[in-house]
C-alpha positions in Angstrom: 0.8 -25.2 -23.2 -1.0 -21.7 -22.6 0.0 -19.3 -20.0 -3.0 -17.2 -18.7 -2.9 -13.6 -19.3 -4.1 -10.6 -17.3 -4.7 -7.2 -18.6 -4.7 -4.5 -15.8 -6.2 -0.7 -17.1 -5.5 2.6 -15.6 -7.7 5.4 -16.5 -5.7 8.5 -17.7 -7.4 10.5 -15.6 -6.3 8.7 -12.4 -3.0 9.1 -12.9 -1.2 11.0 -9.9 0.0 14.7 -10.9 3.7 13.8 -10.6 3.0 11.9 -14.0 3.5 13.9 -17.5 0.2 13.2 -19.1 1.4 14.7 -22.3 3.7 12.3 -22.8 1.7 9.0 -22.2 4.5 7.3 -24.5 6.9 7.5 -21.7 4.8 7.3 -19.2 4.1 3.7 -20.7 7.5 2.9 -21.1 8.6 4.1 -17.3 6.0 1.5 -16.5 7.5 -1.4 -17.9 10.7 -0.7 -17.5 10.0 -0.8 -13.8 7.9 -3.9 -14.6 11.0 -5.2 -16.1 13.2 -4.6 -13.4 11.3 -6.2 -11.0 11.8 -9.2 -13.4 7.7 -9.1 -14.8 7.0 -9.9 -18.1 4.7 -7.0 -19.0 3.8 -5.3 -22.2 2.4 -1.2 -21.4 0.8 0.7 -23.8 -1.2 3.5 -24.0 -4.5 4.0 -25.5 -6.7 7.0 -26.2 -8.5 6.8 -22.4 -5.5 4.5 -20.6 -2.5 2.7 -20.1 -3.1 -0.9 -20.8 -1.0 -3.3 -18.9 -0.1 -7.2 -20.3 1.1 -9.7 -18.4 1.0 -13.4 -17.2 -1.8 -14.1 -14.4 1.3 -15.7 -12.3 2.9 -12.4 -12.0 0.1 -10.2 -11.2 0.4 -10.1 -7.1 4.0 -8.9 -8.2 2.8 -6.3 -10.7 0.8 -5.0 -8.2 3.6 -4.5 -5.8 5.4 -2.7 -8.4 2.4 -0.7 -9.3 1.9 0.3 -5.5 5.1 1.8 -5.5 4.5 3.7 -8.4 1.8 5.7 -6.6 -0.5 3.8 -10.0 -3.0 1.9 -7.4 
């Protein structure tokens, strides 16, 4: 069986002022850690223009939430 995936992009240049944009890395990693905690599957990396988020299509009205809170959308 195959799950469905959805990728979710944020431009770099959208990202609020709070967020270290030298330091995409962790910036990334803050992500999915909070991902994480909300119990979501997600992979976050960042790319040369933005963050690029992975997860399953189930989980995205939940990644949303979480990316609400982080000020991200």
């Amino acid at each position: 069986m195959t799950m469905a995936t959805t990728t979710i992009r944020i431009d770099i240049d959208t990202l609020p002022d709070h967020l270290n944009r030298s330091r995409l890395n962790s910036v990334a990693a803050s992500i999915e850690a909070a991902m994480t905690e909300a119990g979501i599957r997600a992979d976050c990396s960042d790319l040369f223009s933005h963050l690029k988020i992975e997860l399953p299509t189930t989980q995205l009205a939940a990644a949303s939430a979480v990316l609400a809170e982080l000020q991200l959308i």
